[in-house]
C-alpha positions in Angstrom: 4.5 56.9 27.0 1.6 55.5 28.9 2.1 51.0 28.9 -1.5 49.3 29.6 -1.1 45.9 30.6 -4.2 43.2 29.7 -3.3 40.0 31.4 -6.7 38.5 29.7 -7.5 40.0 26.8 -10.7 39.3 24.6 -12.4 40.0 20.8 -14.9 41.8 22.2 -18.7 41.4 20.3 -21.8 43.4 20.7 -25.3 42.8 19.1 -27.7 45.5 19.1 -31.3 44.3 19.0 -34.4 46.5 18.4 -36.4 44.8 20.9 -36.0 44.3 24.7 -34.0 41.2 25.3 -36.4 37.7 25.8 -35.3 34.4 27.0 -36.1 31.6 24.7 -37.3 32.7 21.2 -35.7 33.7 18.1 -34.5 37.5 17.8 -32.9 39.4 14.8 -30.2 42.0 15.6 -30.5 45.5 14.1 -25.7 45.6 13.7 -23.5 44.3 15.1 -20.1 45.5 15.6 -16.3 43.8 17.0 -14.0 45.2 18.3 -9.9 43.8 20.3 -11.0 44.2 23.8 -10.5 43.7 27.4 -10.0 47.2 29.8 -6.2 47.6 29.5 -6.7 47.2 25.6 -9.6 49.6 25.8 -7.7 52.2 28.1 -5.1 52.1 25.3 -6.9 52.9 22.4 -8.6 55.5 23.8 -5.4 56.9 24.8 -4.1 56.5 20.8 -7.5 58.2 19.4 -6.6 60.9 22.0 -3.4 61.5 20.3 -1.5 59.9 23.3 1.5 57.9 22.5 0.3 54.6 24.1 1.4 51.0 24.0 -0.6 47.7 25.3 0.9 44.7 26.2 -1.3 41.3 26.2 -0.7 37.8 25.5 -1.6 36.1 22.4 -0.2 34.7 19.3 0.5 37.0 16.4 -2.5 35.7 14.4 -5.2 36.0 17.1 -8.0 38.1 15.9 -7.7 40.3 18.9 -4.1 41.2 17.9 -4.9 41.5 14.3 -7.8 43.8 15.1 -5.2 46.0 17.0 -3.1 46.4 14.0 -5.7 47.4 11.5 -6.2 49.5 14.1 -3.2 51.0 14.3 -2.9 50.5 17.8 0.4 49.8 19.2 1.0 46.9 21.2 3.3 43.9 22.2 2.3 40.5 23.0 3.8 37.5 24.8 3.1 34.8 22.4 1.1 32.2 23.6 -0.5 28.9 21.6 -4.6 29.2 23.1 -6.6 31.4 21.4 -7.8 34.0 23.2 -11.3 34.7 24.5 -14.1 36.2 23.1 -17.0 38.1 25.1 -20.7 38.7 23.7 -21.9 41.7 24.5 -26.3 42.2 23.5 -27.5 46.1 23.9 -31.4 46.7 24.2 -33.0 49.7 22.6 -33.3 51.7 26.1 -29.4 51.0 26.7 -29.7 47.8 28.9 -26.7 46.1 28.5 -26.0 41.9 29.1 -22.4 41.2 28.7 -21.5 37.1 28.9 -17.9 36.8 29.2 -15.7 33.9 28.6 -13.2 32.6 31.3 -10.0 33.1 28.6 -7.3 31.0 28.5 -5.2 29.6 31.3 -1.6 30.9 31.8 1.1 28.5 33.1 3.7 30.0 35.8 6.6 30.7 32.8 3.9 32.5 30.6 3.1 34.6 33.7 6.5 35.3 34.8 7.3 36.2 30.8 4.7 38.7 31.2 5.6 40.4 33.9 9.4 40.4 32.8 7.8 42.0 29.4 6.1 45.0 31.6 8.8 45.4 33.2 11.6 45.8 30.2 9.3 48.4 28.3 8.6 50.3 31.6 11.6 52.2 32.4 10.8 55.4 30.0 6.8 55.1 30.7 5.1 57.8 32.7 2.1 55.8 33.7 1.4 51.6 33.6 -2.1 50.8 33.4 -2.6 47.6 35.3 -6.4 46.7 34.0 -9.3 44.0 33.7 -9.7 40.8 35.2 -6.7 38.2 35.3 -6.9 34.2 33.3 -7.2 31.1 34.9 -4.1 30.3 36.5 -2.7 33.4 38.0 -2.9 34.0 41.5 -5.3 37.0 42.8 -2.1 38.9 43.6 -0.6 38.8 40.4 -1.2 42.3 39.8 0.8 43.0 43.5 3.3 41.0 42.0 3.3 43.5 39.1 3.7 46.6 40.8 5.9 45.2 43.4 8.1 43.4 40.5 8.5 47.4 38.1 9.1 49.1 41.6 12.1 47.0 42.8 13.5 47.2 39.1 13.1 51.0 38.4 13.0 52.4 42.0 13.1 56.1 41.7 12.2 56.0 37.7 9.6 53.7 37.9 6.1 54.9 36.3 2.8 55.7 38.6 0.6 52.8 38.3 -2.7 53.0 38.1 -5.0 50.3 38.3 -8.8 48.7 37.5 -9.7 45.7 38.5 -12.4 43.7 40.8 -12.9 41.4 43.0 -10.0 39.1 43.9 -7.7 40.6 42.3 -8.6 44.0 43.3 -8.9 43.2 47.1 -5.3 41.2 46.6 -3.9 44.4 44.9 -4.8 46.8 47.3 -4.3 44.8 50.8 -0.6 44.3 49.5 2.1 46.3 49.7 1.7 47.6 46.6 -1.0 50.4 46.4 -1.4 52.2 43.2 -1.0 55.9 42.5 -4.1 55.8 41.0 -7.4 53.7 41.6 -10.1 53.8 39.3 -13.1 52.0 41.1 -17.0 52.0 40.4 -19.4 52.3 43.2 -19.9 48.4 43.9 -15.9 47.8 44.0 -15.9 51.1 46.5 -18.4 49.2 48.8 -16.6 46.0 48.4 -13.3 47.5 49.0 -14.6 49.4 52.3 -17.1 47.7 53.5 -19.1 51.6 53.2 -22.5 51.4 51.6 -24.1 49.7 49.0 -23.8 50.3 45.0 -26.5 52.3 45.1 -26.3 54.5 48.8 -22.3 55.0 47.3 -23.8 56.2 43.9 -26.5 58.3 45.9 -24.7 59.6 48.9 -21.6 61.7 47.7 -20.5 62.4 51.4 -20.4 58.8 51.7 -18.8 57.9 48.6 -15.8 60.1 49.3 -15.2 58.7 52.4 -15.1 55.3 51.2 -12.5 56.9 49.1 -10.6 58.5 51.8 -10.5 54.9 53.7 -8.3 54.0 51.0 -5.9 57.0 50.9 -5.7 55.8 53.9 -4.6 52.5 52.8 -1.6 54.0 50.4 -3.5 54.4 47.7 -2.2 57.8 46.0 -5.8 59.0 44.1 -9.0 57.7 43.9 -11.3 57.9 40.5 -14.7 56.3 41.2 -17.0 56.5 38.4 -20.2 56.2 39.9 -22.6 55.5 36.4 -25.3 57.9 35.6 -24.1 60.0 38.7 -20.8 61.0 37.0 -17.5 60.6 39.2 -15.5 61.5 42.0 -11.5 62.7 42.2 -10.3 62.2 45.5 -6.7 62.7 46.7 -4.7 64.3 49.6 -5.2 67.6 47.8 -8.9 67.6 47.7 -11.9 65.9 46.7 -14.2 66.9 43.2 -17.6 65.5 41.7 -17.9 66.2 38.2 -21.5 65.0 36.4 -22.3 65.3 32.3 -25.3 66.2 31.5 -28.2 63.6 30.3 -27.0 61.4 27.4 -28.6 59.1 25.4 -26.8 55.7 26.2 -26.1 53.3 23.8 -23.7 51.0 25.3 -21.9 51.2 28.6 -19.3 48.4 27.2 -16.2 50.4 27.9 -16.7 54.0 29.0 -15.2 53.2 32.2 -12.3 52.3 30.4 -12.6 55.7 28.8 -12.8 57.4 31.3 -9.3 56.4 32.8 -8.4 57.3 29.4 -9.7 60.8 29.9 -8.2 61.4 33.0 -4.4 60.1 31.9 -4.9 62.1 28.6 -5.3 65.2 30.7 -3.2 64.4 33.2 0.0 64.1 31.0 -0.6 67.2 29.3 -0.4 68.8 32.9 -4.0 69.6 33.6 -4.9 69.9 37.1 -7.2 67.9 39.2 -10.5 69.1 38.4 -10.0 69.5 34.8 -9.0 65.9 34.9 -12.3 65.0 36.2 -13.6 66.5 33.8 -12.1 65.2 31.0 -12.5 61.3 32.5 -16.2 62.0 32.5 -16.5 63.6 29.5 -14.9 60.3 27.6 -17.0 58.3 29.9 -19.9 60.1 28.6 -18.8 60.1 24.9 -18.0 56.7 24.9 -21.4 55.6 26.2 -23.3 57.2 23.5 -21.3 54.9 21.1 -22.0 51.2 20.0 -20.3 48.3 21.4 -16.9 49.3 22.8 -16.2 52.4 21.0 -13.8 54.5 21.8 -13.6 58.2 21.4 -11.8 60.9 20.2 -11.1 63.9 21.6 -13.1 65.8 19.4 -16.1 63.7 20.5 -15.9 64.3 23.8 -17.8 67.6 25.5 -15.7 68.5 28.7 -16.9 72.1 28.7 -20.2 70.8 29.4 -19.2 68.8 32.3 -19.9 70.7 35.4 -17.2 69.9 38.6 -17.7 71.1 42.5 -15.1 71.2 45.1 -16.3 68.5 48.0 -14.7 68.6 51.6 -13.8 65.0 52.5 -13.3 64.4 55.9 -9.7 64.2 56.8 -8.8 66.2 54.0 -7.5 69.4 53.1 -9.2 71.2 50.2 -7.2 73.2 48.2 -9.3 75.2 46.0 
């Protein structure tokens, strides 16, 4: 059982227009398409339409559209109830695969709804091989609240607890990984790699593969256990104390980003669990990432939509860091 948690979850909206993008006038979209949303929930239903047996946990009351979309969907799930309605995010997709996302602040948790929430991950916990800690946190909770998580399943389980793996940004990321309470797994994209370390831009980290595995090794370093960084176009790196990989997919028409790095954690847990090794993890992280990007809105894959034999992964030598082949 992998358990995602999304402490701000959102109904997730994406208009495709046929035109670039203008400020100001009228345009006509081409679809449109909705979808329950926010990374944790994404993570989660990739991991169901990869035959994984997955559960997310969100807020929400039962008759929010996001948790209603997740039961048509036949996506397992259970919510703290909660009386706001939870956000919705507009996502608008350009012919060429530009992609604006406008995202609502969702709504604010009070300290017993957070506490609830936590108490909730960690009573479904104890027989879960991997919690997914994922996506931005509401108004209210404090930038540590994901610490607080980790810290909160570790005391209760001790030995049994799952491998956590987390994806987040900014305040909450830095909080998460300053802390005690480093994850197993880290699944960073080049700008939250520079902002983490300080090492590089978005764009030298994307570039520079030397330098993007050290930025990852700076955070072994730091307790983290493994380091995922999808790095866009330029594929993704696996770093760990066993050794470092790049894996790239070939050229693929993009349709919409919204989500594939949400699939690619997917990817990489799917395989993981079924007791693939490293590289071939890699491999099938960016292979969802891939797949999911040539879908619309935030489309998830299946397995059979995905092309890891396609995906071609090197060995790197990160400094610090024994490679074993």
């Amino acid at each position: 059982m992998i358990i995602t948690l999304t402490a701000n979850p959102s109904l997730d909206r994406t208009i495709e227009l046929a035109t670039p993008l203008a400020r100001g006038v009228v345009q006509r979209a081409t679809a449109n398409h909705q979808e329950s949303g926010g990374k944790g929930v994404n993570v989660c239903r990739a991991l169901s339409a990869g035959g994984a047996e997955a559960l997310a946990i969100l807020p929400g009351h039962a008759d929010d559209p996001v948790l209603t979309g997740l039961h048509a969907a036949g996506v397992p799930y259970r919510n703290l109830p909660i009386t706001a309605a939870l956000r919705s995010n507009v996502t608008i997709t350009e012919p060429d695969g530009t992609t604006t996302k406008i995202n609502e602040p969702g709504p604010a948790l009070d300290q017993r709804e957070a506490d609830s929430l936590i108490d909730l991950v960690v009573n479904l916990s104890m027989s879960a091989s991997w919690l997914v800690l994922a996506g931005s946190l509401p108004p209210g909770l404090a930038p540590d609240y994901y610490a607080a998580v980790v810290r909160a399943v570790r005391a209760r389980h001790g030995d049994r607890a799952p491998r956590i793996a987390l994806d987040a940004s900014e305040s909450a990321l830095i909080a998460a990984i300053d802390g005690n309470a480093a994850p197993d797994l880290l699944k960073p994209n080049a700008e939250e790699l520079s902002q983490l370390t300080g090492l590089g831009q978005k764009d030298e980290l994307e570039d520079q593969q030397d330098l993007a595995v050290e930025a990852a090794t700076r955070l072994l370093a730091r307790g983290v256990g493994t380091v995922l960084a999808t790095l866009g176009a330029k594929g993704a790196l696996l770093v760990s104390a066993d050794g470092a990989w790049h894996a790239q997919h070939p050229p693929i028409t993009a349709i919409s980003t919204v989500g594939a790095g949400d699939s690619a954690l997917a990817g990489y847990l799917l395989a993981q669990t079924s007791g693939a090794r490293a590289p071939d993890c890699l491999r099938q992280a960016v292979a969802h990432g891939s797949a999911a990007a040539s879908l619309p809105g935030s489309t998830v894959p299946t397995l059979q939509q995905t092309t890891p034999d396609v995906v071609t992964v090197r060995a790197l030598s990160p400094a610090n860091t024994p490679l074993h082949p």
